[in-house]
OpenMM code with the backbone's topology and positions (N, CA, C; nanometers):
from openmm import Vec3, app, unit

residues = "UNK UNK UNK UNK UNK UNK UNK UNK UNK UNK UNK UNK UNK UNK UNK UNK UNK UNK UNK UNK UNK UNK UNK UNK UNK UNK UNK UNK UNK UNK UNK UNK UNK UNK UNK UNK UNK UNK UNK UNK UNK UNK UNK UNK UNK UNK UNK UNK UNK UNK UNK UNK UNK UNK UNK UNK UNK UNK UNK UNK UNK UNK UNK UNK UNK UNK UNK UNK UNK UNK UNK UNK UNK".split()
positions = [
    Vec3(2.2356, -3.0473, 0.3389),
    Vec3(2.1192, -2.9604, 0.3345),
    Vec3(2.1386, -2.8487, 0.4377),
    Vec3(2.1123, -2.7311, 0.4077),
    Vec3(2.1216, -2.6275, 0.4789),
    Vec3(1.9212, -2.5675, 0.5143),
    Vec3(1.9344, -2.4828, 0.6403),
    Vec3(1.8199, -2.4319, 0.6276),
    Vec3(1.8613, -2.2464, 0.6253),
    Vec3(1.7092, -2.1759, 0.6375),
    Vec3(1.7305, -2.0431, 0.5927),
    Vec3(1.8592, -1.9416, 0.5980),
    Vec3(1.8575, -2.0034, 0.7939),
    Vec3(1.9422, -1.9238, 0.8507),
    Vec3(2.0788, -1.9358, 0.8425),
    Vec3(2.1114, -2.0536, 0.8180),
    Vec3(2.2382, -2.1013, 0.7224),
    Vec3(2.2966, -2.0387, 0.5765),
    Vec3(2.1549, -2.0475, 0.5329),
    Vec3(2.1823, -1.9745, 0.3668),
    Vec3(2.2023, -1.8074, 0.3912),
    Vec3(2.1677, -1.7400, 0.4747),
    Vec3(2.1845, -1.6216, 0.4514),
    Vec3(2.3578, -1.5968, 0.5220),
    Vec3(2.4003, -1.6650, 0.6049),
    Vec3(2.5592, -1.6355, 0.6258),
    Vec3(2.6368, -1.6594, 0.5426),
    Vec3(2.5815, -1.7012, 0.4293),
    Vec3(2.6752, -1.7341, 0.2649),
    Vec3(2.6845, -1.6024, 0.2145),
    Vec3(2.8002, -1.5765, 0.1445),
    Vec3(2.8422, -1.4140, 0.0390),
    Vec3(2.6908, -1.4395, -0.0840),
    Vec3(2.6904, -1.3436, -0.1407),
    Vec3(2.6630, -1.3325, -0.2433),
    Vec3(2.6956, -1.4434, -0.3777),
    Vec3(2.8498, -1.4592, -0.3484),
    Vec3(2.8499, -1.5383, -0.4615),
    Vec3(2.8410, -1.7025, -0.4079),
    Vec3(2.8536, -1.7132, -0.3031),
    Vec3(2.8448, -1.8612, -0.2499),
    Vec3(2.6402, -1.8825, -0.2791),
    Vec3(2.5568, -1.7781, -0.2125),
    Vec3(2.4609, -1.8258, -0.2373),
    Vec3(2.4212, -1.8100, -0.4047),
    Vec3(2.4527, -1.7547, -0.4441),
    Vec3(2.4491, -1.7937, -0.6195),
    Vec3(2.4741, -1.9126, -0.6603),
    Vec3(2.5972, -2.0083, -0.6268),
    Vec3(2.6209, -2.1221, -0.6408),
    Vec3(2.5742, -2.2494, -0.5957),
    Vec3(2.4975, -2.1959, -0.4613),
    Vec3(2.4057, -2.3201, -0.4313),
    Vec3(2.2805, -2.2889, -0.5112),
    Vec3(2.2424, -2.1629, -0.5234),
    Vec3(2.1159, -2.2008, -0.5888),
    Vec3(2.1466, -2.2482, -0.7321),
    Vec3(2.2823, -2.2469, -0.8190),
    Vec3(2.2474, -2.2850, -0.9212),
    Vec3(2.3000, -2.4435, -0.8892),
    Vec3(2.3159, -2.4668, -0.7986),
    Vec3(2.3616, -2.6590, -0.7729),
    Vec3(2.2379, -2.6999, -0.7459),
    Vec3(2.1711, -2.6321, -0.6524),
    Vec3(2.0711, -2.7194, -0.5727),
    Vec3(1.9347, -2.6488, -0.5849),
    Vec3(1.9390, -2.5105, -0.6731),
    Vec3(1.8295, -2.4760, -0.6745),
    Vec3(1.7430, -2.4859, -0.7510),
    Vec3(1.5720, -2.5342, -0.7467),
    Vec3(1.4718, -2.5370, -0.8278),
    Vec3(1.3734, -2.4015, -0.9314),
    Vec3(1.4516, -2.3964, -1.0160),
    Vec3(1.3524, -2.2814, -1.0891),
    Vec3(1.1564, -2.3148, -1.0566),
    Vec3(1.1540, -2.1964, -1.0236),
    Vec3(1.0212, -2.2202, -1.0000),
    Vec3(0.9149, -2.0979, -1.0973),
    Vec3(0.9812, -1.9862, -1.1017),
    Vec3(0.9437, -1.8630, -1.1907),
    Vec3(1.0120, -1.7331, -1.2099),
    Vec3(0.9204, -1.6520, -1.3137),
    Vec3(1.0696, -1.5585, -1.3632),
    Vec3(0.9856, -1.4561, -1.3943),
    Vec3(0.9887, -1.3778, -1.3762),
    Vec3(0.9290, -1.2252, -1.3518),
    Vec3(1.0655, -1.1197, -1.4121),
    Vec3(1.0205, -1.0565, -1.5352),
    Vec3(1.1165, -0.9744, -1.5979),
    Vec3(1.0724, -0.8433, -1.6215),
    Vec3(1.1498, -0.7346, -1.5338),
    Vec3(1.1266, -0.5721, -1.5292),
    Vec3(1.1781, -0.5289, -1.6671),
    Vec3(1.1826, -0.4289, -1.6499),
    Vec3(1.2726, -0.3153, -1.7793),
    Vec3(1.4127, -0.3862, -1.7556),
    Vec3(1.4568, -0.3429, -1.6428),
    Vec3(1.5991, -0.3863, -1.6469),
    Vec3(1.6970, -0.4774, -1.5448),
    Vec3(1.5418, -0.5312, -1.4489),
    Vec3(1.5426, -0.5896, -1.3703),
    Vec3(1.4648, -0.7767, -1.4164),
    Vec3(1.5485, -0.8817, -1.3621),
    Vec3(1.4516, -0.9797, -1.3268),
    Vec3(1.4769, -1.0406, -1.1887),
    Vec3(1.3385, -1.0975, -1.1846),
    Vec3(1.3342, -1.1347, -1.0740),
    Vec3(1.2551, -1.2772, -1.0716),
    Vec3(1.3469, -1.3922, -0.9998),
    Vec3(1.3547, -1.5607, -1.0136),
    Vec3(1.2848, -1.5896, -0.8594),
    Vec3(1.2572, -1.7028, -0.8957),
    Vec3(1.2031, -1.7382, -0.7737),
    Vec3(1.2939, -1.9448, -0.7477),
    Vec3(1.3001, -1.9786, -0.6719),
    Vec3(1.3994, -2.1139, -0.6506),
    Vec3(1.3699, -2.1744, -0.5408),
    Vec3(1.3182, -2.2661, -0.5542),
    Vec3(1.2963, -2.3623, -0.4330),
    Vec3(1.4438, -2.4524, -0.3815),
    Vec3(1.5120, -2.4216, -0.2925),
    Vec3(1.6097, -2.4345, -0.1967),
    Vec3(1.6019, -2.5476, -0.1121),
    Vec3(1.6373, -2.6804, -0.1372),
    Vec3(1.5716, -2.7465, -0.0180),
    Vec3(1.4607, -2.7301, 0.0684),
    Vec3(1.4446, -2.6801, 0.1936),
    Vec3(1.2990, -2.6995, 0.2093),
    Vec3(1.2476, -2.5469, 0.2382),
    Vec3(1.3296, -2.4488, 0.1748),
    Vec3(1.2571, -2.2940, 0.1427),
    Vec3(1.2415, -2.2579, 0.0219),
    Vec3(1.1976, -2.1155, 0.0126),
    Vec3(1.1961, -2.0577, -0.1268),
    Vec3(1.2811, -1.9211, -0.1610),
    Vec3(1.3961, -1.9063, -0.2608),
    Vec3(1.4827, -1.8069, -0.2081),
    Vec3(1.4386, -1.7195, -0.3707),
    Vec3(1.4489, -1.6102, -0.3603),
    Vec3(1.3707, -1.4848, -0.4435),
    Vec3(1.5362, -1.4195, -0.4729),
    Vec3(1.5866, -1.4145, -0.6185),
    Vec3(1.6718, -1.3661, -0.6471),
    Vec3(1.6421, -1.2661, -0.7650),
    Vec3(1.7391, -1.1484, -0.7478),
    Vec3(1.7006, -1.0218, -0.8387),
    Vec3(1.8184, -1.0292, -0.8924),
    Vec3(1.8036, -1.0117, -1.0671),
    Vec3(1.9363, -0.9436, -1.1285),
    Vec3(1.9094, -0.8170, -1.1748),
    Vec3(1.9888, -0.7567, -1.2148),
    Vec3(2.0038, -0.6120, -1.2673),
    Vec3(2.1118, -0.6292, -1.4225),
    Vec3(2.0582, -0.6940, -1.5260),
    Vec3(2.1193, -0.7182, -1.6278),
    Vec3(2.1345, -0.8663, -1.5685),
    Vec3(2.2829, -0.8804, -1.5833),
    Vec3(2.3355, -0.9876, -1.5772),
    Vec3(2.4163, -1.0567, -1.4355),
    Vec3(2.3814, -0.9398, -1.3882),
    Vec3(2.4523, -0.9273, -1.2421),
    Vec3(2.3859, -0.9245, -1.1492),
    Vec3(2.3951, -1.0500, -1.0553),
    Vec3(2.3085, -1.0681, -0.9282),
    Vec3(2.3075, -0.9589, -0.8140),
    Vec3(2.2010, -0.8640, -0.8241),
    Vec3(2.2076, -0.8017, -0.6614),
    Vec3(2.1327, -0.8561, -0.5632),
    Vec3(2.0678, -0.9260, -0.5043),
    Vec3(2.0239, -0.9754, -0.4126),
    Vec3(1.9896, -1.1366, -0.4485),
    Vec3(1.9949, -1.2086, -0.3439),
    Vec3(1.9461, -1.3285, -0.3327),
    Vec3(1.9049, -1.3377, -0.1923),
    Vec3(1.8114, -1.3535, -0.1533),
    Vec3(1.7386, -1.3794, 0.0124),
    Vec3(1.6509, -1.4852, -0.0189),
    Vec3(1.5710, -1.5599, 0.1175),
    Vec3(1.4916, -1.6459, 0.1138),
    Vec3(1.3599, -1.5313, 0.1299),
    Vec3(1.2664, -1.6100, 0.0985),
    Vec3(1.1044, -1.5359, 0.0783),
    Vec3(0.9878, -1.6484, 0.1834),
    Vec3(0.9218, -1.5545, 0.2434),
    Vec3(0.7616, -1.6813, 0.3000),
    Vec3(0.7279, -1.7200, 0.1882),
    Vec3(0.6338, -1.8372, 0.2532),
    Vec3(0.6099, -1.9139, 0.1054),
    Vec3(0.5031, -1.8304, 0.0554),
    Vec3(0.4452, -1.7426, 0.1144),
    Vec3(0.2874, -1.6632, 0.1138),
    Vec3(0.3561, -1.5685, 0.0162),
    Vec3(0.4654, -1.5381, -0.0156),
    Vec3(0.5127, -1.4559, -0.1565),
    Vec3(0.5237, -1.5396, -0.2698),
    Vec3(0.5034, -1.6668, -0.2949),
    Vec3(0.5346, -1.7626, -0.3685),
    Vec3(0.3811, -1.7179, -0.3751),
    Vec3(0.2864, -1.7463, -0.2942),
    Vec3(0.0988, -1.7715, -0.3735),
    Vec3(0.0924, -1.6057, -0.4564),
    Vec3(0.1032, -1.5184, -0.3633),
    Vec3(0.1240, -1.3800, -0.4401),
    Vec3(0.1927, -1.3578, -0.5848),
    Vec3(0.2977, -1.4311, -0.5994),
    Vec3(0.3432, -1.4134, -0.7504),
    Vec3(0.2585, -1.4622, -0.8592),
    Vec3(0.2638, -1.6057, -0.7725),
    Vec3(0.1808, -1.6935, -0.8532),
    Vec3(0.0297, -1.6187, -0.8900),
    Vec3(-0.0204, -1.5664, -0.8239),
    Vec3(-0.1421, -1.4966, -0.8620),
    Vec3(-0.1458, -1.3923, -0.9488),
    Vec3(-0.0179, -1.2911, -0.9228),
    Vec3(-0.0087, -1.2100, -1.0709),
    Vec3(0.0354, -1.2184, -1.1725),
    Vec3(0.0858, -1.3566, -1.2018),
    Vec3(0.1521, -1.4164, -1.3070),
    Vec3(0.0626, -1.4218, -1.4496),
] * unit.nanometer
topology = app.Topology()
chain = topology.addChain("A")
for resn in residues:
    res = topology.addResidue(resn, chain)
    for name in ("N", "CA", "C"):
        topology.addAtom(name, app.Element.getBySymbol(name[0]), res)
């Protein structure tokens, strides 16, 4: 188990791979040409954006962005 500050010294593609080993879909928010996932991480919540098919960001999120989504959902 890793915590936040652990997960963010991972590349790009390393944290892609834990979240798809260990990560919990939690929700999915889809732009024009953007989506945007949400994944419960062991004991955080990490907010990943694609652009098509291709991951540009993956970071962890407060959980207080998790009630916010959830509310405009």
């Amino acid at each position: 188990m890793i915590n936040k500050s652990e997960f963010c010294q991972f590349s790009l593609a390393g944290k892609t791979r834990l979240i798809d080993e260990f990560g919990k879909l939690l929700f999915i928010k889809v732009y024009v040409k953007r989506t945007m996932i949400i994944y419960r991480l062991y004991n955080f919540y990490v907010q990943v954006i694609y652009y098509g098919d291709t991951v540009e960001k993956a970071e962890p999120i407060s959980p207080d962005m998790i009630d916010l989504f959830n509310d405009n959902n």
